[in-house]
C-alpha positions as CSV (number, residue, x, y, z in Angstrom):
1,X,6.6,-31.8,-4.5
2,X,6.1,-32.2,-0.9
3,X,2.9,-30.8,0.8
4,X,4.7,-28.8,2.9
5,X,6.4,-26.4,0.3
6,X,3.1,-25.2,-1.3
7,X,1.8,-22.2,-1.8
8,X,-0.8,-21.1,0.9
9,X,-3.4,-19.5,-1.2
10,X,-5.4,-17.9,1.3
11,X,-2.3,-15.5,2.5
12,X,-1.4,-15.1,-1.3
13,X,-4.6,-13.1,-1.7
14,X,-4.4,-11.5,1.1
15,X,-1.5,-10.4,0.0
16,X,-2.4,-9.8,-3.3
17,X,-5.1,-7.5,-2.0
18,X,-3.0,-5.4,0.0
19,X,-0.9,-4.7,-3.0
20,X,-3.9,-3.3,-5.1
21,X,-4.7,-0.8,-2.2
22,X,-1.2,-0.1,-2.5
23,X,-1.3,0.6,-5.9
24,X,-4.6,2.5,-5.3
25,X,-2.6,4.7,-2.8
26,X,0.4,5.5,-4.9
27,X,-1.2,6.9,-7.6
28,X,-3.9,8.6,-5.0
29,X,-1.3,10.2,-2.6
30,X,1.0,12.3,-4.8
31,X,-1.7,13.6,-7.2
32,X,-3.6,14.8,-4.0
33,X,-0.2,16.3,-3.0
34,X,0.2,17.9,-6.4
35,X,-2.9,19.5,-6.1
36,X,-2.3,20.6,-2.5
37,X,0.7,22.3,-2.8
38,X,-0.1,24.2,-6.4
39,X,-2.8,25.6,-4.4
40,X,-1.5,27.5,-1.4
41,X,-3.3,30.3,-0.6
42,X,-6.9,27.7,-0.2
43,X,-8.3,27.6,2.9
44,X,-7.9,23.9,3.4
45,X,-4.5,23.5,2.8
46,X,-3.0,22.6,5.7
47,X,-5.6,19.6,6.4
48,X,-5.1,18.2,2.5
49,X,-1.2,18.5,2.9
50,X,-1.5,16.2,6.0
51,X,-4.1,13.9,4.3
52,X,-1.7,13.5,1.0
53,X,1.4,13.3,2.5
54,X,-0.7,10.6,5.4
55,X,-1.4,8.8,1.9
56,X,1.9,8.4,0.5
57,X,3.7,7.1,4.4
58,X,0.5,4.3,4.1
59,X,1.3,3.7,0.3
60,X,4.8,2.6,1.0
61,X,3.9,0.8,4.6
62,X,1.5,-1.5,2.7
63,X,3.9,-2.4,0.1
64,X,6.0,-3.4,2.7
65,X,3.2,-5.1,4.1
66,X,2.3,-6.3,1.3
67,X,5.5,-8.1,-0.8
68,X,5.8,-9.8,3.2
69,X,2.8,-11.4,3.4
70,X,3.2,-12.8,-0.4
71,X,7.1,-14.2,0.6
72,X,5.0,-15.9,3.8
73,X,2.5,-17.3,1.8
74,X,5.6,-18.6,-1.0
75,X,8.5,-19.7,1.8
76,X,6.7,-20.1,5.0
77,X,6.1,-23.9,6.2
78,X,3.6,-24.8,7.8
């Protein structure tokens, strides 16, 4: 195999890493949303709706972020 067509293991774990908060996020997000919207009339509602639904948006942007970085690290040449 030529040296070119490795695997650069240094973005791989970056990548890698950025999935686990991912991961982190998506199970985070909607069960803070869950819990924010089954209970209305609480005083901090408004602030825990934005925070959850804040949550989810950055749980999909970093597995965007995250499955391209890993396809750099797998088909980018150096």
């Amino acid at each position: 195999m030529d040296e070119n067509n490795k695997t650069d293991k240094d973005i791989l774990t970056k990548g890698l890493k950025q999935m686990g908060i991912c991961l982190i996020l998506m199970f985070v997000g909607p069960t803070l949303l869950h819990l924010t919207l089954d209970n209305k009339d609480k005083s901090l509602y408004i602030p825990l709706l934005i925070l959850s639904i804040l949550l989810c948006i950055l749980a999909i942007s970093f597995l965007f972020i995250g499955i391209n970085t890993i396809l750099n690290s797998i088909f980018k040449k150096k």
